[in-house]
N, CA, C and O atoms as a CHARMM CRD file, in Angstrom:
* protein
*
  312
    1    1 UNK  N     -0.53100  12.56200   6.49300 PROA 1      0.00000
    2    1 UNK  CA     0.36400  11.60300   7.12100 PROA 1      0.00000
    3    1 UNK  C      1.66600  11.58200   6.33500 PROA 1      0.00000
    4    1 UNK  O      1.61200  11.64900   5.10700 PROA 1      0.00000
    5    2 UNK  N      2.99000  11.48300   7.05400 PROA 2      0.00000
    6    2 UNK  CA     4.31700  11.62900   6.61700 PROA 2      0.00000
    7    2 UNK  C      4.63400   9.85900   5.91000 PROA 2      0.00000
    8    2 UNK  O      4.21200   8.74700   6.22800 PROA 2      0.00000
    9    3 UNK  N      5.30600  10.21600   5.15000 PROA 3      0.00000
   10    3 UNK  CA     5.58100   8.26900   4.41200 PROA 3      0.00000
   11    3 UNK  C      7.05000   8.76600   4.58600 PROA 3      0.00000
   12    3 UNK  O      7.54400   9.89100   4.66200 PROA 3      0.00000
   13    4 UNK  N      7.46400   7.74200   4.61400 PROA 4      0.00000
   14    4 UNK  CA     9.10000   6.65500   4.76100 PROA 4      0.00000
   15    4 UNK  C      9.58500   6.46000   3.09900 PROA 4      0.00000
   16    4 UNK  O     10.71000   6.76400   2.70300 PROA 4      0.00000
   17    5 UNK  N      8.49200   5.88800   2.22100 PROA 5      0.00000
   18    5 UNK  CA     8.85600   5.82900   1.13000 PROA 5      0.00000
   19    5 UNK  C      7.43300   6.38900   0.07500 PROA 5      0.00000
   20    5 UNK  O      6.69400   7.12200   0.73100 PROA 5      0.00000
   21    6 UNK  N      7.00000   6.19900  -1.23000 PROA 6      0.00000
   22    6 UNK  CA     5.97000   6.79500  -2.13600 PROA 6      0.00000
   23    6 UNK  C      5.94300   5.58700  -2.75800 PROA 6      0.00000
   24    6 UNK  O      7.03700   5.05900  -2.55900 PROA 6      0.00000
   25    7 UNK  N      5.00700   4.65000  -3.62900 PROA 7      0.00000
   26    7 UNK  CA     5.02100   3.98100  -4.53400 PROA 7      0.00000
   27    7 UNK  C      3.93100   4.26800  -5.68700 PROA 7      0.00000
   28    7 UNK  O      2.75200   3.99800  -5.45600 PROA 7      0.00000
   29    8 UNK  N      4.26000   4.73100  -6.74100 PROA 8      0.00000
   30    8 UNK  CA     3.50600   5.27700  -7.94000 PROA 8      0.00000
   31    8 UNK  C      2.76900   3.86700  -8.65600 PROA 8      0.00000
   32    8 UNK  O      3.40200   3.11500  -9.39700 PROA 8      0.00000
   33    9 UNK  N      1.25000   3.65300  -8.27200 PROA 9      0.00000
   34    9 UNK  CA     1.32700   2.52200  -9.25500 PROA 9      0.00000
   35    9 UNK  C     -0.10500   2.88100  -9.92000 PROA 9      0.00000
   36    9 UNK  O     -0.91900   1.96900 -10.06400 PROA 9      0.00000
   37   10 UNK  N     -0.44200   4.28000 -10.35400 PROA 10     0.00000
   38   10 UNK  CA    -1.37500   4.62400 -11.26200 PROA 10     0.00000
   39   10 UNK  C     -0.87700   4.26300 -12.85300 PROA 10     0.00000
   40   10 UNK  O      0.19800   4.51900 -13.39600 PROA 10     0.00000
   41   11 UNK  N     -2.20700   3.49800 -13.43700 PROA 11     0.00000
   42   11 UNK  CA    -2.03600   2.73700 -14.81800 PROA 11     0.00000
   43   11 UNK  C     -1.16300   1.68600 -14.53500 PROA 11     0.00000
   44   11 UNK  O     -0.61700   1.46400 -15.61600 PROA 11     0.00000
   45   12 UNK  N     -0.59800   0.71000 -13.49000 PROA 12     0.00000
   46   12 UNK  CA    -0.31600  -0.25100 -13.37000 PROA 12     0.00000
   47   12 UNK  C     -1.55800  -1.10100 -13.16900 PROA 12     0.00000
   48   12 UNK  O     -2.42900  -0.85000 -12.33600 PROA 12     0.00000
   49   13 UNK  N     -1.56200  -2.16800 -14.03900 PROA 13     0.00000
   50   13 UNK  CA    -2.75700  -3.32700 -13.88400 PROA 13     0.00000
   51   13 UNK  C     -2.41600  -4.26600 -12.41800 PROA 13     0.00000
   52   13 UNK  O     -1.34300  -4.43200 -11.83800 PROA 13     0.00000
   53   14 UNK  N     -3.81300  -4.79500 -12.09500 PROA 14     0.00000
   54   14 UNK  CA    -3.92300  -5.16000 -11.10000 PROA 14     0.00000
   55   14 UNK  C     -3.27800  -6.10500 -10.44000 PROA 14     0.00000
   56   14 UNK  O     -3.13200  -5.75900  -9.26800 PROA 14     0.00000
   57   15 UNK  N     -2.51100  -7.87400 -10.82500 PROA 15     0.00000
   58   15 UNK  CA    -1.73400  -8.41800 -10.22300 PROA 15     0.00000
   59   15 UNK  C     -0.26000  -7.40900 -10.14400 PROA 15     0.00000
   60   15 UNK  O      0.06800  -7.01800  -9.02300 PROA 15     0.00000
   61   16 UNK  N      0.53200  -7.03900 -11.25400 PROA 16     0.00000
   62   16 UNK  CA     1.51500  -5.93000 -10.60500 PROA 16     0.00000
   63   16 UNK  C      1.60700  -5.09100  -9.76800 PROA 16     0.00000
   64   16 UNK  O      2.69200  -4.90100  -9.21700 PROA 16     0.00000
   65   17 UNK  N      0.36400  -4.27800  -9.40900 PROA 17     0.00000
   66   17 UNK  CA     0.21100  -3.21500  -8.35700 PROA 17     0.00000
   67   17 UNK  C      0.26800  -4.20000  -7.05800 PROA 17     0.00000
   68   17 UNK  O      0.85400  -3.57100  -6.17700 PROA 17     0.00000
   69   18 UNK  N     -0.17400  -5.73200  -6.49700 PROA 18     0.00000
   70   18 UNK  CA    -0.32900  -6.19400  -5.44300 PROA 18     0.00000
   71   18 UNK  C      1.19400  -6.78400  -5.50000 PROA 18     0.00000
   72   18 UNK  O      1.69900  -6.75900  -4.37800 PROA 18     0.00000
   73   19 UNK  N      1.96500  -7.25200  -6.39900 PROA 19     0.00000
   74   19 UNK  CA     2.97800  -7.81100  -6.41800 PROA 19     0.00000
   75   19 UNK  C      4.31000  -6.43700  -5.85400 PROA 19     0.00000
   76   19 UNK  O      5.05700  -6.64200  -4.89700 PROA 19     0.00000
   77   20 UNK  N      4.33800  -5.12200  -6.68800 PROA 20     0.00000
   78   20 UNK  CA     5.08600  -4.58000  -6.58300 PROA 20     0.00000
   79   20 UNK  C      5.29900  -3.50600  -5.11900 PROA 20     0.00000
   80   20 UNK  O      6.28600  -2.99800  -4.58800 PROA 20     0.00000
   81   21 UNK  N      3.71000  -3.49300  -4.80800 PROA 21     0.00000
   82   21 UNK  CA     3.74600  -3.37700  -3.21900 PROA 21     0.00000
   83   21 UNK  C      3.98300  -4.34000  -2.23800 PROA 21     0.00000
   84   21 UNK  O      4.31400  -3.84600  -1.16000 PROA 21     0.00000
   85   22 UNK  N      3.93100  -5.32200  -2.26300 PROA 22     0.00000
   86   22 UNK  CA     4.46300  -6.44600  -1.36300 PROA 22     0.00000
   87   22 UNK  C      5.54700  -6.39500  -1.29900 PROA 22     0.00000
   88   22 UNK  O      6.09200  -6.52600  -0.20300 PROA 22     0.00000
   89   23 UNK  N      6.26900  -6.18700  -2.44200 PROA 23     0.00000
   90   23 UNK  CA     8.27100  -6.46000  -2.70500 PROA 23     0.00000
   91   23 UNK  C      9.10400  -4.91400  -1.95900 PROA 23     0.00000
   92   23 UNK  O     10.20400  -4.67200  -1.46200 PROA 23     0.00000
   93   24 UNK  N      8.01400  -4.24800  -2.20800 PROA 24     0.00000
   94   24 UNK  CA     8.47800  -2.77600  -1.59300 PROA 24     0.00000
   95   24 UNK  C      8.42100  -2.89700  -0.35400 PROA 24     0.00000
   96   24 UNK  O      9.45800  -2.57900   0.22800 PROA 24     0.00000
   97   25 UNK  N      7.11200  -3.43800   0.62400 PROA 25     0.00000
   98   25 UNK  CA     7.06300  -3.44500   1.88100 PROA 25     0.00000
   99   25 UNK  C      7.95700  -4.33200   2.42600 PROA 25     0.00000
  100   25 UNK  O      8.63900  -3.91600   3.36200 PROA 25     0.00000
  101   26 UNK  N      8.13600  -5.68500   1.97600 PROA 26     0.00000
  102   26 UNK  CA     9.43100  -6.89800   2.33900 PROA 26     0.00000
  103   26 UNK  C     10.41300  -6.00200   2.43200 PROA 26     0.00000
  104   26 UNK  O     10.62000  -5.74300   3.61800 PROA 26     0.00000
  105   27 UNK  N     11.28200  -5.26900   1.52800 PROA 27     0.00000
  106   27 UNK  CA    12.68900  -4.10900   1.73300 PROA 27     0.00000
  107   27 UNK  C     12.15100  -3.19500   2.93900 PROA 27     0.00000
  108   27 UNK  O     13.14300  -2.54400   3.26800 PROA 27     0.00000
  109   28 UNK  N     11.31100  -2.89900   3.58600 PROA 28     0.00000
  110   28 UNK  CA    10.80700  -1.92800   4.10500 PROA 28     0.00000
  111   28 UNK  C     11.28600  -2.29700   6.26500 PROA 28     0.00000
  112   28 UNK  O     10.84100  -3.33000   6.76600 PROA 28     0.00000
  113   29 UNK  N     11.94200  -1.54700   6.93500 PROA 29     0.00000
  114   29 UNK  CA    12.19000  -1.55400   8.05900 PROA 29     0.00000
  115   29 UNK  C     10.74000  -1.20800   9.02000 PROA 29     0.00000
  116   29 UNK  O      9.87700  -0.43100   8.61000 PROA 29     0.00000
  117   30 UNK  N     10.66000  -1.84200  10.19900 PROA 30     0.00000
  118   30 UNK  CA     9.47300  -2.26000  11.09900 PROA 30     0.00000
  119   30 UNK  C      9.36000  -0.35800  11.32700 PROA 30     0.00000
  120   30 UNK  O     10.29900   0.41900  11.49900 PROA 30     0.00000
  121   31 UNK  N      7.98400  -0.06900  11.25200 PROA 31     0.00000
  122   31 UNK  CA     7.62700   1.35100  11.78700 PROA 31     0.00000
  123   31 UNK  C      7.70400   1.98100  10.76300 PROA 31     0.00000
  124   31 UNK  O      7.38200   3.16300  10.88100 PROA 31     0.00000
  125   32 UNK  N      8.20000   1.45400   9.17600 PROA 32     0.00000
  126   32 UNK  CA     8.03100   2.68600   8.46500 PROA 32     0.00000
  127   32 UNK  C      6.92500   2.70600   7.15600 PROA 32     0.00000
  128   32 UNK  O      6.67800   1.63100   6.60900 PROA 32     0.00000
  129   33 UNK  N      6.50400   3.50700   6.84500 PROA 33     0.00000
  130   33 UNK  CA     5.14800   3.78900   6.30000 PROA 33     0.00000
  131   33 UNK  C      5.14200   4.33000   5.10800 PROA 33     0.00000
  132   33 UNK  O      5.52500   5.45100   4.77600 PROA 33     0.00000
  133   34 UNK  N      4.55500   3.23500   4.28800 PROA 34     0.00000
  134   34 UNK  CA     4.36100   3.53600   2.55300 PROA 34     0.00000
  135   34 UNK  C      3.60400   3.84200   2.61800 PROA 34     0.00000
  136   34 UNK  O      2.84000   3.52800   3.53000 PROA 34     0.00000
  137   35 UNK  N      3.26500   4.81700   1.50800 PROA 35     0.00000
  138   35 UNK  CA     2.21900   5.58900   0.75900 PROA 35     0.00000
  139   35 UNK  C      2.30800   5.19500  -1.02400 PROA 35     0.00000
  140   35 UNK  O      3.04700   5.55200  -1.94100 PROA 35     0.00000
  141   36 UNK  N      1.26600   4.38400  -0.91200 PROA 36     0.00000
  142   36 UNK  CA     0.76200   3.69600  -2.32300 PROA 36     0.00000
  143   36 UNK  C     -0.28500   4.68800  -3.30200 PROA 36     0.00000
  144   36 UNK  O     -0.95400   5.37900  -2.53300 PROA 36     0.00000
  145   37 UNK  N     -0.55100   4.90600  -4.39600 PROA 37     0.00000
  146   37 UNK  CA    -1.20300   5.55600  -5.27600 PROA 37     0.00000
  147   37 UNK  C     -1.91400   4.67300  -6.24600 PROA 37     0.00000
  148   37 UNK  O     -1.20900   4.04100  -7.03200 PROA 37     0.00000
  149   38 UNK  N     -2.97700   4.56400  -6.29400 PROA 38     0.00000
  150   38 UNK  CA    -3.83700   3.58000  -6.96900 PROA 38     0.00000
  151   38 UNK  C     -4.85300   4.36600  -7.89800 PROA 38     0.00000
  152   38 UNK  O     -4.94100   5.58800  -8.02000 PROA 38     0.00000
  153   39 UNK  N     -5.49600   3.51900  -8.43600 PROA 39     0.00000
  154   39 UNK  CA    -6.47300   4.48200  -9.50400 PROA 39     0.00000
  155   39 UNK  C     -8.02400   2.95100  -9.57200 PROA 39     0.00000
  156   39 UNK  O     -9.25000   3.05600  -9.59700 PROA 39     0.00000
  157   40 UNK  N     -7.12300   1.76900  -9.57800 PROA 40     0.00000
  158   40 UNK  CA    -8.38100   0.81800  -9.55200 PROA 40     0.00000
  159   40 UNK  C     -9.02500   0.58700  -8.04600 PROA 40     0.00000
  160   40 UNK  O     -8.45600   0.50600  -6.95800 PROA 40     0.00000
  161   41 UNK  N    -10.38700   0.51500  -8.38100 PROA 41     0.00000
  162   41 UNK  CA   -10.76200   0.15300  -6.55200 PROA 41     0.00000
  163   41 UNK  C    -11.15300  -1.18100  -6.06000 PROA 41     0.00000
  164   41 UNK  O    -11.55100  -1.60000  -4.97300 PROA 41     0.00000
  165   42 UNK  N    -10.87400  -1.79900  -7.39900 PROA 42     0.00000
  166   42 UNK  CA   -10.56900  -3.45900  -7.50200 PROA 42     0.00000
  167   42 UNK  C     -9.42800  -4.10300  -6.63200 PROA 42     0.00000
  168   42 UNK  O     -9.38500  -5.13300  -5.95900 PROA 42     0.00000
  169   43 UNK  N     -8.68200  -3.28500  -6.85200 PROA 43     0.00000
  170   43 UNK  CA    -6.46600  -3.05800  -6.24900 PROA 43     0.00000
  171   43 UNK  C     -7.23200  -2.43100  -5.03800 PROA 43     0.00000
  172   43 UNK  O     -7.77300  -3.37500  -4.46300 PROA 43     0.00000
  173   44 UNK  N     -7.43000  -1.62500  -4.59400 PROA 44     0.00000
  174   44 UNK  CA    -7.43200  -1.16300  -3.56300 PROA 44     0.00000
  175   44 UNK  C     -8.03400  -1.94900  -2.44700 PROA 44     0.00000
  176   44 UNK  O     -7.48100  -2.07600  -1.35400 PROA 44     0.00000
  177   45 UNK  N     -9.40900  -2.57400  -2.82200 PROA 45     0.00000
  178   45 UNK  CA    -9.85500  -3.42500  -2.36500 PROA 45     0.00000
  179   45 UNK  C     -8.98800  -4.54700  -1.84500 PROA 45     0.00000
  180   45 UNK  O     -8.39600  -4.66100  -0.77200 PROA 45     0.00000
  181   46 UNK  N     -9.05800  -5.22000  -2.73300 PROA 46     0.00000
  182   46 UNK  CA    -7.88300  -6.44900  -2.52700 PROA 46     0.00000
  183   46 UNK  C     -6.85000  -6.12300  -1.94100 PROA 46     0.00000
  184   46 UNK  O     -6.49100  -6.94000  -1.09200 PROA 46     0.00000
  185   47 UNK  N     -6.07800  -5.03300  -2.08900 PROA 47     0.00000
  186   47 UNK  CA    -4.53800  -4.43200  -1.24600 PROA 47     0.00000
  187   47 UNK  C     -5.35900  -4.33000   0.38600 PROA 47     0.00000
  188   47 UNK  O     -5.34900  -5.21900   1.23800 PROA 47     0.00000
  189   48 UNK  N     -5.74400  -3.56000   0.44400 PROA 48     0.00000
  190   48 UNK  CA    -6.71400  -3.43000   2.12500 PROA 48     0.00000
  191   48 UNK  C     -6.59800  -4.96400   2.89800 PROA 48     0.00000
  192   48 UNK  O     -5.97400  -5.29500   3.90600 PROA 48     0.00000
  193   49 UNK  N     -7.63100  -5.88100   1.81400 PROA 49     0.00000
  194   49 UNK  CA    -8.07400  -7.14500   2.72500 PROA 49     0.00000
  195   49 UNK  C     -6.36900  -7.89300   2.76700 PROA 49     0.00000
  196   49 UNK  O     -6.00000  -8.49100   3.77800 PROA 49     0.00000
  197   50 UNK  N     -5.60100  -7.77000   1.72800 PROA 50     0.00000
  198   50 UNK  CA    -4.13000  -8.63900   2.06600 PROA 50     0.00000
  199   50 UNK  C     -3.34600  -7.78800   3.29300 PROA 50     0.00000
  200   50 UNK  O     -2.84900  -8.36000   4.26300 PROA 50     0.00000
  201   51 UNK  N     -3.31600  -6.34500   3.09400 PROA 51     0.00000
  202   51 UNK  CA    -3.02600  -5.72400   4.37800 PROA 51     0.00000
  203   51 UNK  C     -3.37900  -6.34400   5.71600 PROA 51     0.00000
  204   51 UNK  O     -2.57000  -6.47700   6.63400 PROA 51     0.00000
  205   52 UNK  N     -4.67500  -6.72000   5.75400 PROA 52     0.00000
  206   52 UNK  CA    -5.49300  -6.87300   7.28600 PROA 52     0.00000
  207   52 UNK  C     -4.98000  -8.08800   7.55900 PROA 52     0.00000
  208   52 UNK  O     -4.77600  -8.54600   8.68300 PROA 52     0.00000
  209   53 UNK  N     -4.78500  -8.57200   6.58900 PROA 53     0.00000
  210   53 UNK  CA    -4.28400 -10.40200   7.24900 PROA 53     0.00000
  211   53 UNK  C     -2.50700 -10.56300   7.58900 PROA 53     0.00000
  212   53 UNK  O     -1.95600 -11.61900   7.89800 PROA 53     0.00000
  213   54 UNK  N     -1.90200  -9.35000   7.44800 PROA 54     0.00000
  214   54 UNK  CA    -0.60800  -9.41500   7.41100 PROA 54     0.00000
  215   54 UNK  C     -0.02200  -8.62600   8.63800 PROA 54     0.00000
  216   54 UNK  O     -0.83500  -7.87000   9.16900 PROA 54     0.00000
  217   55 UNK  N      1.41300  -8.66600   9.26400 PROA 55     0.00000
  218   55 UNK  CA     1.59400  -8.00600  10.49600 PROA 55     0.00000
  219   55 UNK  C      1.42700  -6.38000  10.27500 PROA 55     0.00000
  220   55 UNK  O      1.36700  -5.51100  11.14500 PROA 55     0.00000
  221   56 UNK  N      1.35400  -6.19500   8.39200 PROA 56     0.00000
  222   56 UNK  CA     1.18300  -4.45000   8.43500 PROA 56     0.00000
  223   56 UNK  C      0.15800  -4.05000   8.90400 PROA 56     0.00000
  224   56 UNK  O     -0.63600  -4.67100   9.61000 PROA 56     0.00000
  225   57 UNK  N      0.10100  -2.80800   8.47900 PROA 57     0.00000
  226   57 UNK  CA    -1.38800  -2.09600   8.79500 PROA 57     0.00000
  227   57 UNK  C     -1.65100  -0.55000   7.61800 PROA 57     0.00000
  228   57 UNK  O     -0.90800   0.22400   7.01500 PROA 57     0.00000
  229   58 UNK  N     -2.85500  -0.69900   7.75000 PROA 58     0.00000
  230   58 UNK  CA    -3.13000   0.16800   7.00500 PROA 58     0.00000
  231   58 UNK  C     -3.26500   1.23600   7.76900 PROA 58     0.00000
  232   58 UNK  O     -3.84400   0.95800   8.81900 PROA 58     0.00000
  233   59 UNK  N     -2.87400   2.68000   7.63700 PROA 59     0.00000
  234   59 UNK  CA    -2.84500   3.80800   8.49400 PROA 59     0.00000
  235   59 UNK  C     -3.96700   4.17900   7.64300 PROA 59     0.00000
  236   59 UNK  O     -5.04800   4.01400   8.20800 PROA 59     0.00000
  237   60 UNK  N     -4.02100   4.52700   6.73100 PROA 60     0.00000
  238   60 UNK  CA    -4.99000   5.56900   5.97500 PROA 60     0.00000
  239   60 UNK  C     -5.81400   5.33000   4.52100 PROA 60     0.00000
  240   60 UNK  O     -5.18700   4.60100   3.75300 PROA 60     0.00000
  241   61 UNK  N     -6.21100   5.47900   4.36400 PROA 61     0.00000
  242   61 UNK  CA    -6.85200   5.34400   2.77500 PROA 61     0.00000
  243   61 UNK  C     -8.09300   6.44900   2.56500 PROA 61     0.00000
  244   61 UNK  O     -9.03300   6.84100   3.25500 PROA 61     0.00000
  245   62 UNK  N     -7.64100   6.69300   1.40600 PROA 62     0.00000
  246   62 UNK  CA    -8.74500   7.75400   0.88900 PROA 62     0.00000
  247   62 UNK  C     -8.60800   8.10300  -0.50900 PROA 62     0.00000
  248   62 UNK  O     -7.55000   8.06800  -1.13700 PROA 62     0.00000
  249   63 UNK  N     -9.61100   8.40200  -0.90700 PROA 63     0.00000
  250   63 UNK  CA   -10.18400   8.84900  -2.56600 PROA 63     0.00000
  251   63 UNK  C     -9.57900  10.51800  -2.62600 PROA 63     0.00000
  252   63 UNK  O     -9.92800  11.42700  -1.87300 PROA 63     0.00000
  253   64 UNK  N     -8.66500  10.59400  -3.65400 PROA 64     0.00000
  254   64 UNK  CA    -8.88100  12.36700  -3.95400 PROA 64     0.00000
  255   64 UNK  C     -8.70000  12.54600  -5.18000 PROA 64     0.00000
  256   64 UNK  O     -7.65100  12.26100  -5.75700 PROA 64     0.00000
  257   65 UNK  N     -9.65600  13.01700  -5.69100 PROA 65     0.00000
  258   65 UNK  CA    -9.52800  13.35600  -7.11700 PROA 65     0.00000
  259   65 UNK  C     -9.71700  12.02100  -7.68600 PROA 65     0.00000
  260   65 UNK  O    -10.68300  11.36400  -7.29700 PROA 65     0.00000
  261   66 UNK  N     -8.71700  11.42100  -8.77400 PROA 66     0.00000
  262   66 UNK  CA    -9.25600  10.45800  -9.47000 PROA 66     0.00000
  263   66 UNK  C     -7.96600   9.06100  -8.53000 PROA 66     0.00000
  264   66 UNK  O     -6.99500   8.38200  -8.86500 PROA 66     0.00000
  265   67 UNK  N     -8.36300   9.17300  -7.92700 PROA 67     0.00000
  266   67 UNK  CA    -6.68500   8.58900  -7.51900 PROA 67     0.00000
  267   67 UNK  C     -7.20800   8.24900  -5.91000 PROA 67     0.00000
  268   67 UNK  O     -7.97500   8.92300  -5.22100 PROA 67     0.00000
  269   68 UNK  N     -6.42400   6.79100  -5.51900 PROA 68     0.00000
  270   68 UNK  CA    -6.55100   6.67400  -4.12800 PROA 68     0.00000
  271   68 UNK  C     -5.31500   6.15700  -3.57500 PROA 68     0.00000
  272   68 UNK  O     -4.51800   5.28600  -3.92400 PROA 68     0.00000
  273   69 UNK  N     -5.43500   7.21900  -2.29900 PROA 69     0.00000
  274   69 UNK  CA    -3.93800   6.82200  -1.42600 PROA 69     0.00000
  275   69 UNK  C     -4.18400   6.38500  -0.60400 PROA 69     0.00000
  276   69 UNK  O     -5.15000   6.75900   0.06000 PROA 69     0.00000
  277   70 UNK  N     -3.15500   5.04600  -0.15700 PROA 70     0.00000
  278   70 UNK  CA    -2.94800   4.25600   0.72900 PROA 70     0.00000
  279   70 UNK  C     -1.96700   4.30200   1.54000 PROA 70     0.00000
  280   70 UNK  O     -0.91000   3.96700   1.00500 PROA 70     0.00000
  281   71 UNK  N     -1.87100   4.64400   2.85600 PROA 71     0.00000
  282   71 UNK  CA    -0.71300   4.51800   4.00700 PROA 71     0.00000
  283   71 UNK  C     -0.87400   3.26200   4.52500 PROA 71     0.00000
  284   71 UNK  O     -1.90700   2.79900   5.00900 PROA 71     0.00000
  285   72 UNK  N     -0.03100   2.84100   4.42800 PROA 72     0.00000
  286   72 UNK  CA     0.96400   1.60800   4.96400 PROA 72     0.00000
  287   72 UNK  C      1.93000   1.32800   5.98700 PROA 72     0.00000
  288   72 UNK  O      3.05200   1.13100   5.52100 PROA 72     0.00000
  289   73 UNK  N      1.84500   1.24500   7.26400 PROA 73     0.00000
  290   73 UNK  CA     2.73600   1.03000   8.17800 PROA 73     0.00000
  291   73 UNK  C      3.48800  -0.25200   8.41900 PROA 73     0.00000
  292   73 UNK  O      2.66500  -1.13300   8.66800 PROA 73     0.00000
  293   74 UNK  N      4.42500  -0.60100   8.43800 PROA 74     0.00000
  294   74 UNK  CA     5.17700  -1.86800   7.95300 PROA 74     0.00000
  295   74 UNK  C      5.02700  -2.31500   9.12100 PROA 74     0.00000
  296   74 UNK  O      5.11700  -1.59200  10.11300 PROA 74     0.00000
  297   75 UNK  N      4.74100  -3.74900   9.17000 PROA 75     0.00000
  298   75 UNK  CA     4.82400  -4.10100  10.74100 PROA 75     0.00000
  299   75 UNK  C      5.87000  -4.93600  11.37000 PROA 75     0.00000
  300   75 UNK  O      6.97300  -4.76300  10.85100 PROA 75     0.00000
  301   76 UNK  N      5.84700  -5.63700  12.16400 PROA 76     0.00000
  302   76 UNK  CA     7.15200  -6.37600  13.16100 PROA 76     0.00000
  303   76 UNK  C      7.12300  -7.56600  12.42700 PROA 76     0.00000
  304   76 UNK  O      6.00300  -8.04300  12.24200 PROA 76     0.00000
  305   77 UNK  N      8.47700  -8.40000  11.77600 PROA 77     0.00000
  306   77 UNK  CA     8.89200  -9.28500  11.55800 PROA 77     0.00000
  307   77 UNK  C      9.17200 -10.09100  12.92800 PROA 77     0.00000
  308   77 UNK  O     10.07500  -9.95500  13.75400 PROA 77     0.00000
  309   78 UNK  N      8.11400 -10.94800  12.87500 PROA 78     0.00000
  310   78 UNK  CA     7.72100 -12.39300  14.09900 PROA 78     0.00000
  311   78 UNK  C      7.81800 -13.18900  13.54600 PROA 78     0.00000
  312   78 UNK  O      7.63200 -14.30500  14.03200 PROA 78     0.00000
């Protein structure tokens, strides 16, 4: 899947990784799609369930290697 923007937050601890993806997606225009990099599945977890309750969406997620990527589709400001 193609991303809009990348956000590197391997070895970032866990309230920063949820904080610094939120602030990225807020700057972020309706339709376009972050791709997050995680390493805890604590963060990932928690990033998913705040995703589901929000107008974004999660396009993708998956484990590769030691590392998990997250697609992010920004959703409509209502």
């Amino acid at each position: 899947m193609s991303s809009n923007s990348k956000l590197d937050l391997i070895g970032v601890i866990s309230p920063l990784c949820l904080l610094k993806c939120k602030s990225v997606l807020t700057g972020m225009k309706s339709g376009h799609v972050l791709e997050v990099l995680l390493q805890d599945s604590g963060v990932v977890e928690k990033l998913v369930k705040i995703i589901e309750r929000s107008q974004d969406q999660v396009m993708e997620s998956k484990m590769e290697k030691d590392l998990y990527r997250i697609c992010i589709k920004k959703g409509s400001k209502t």
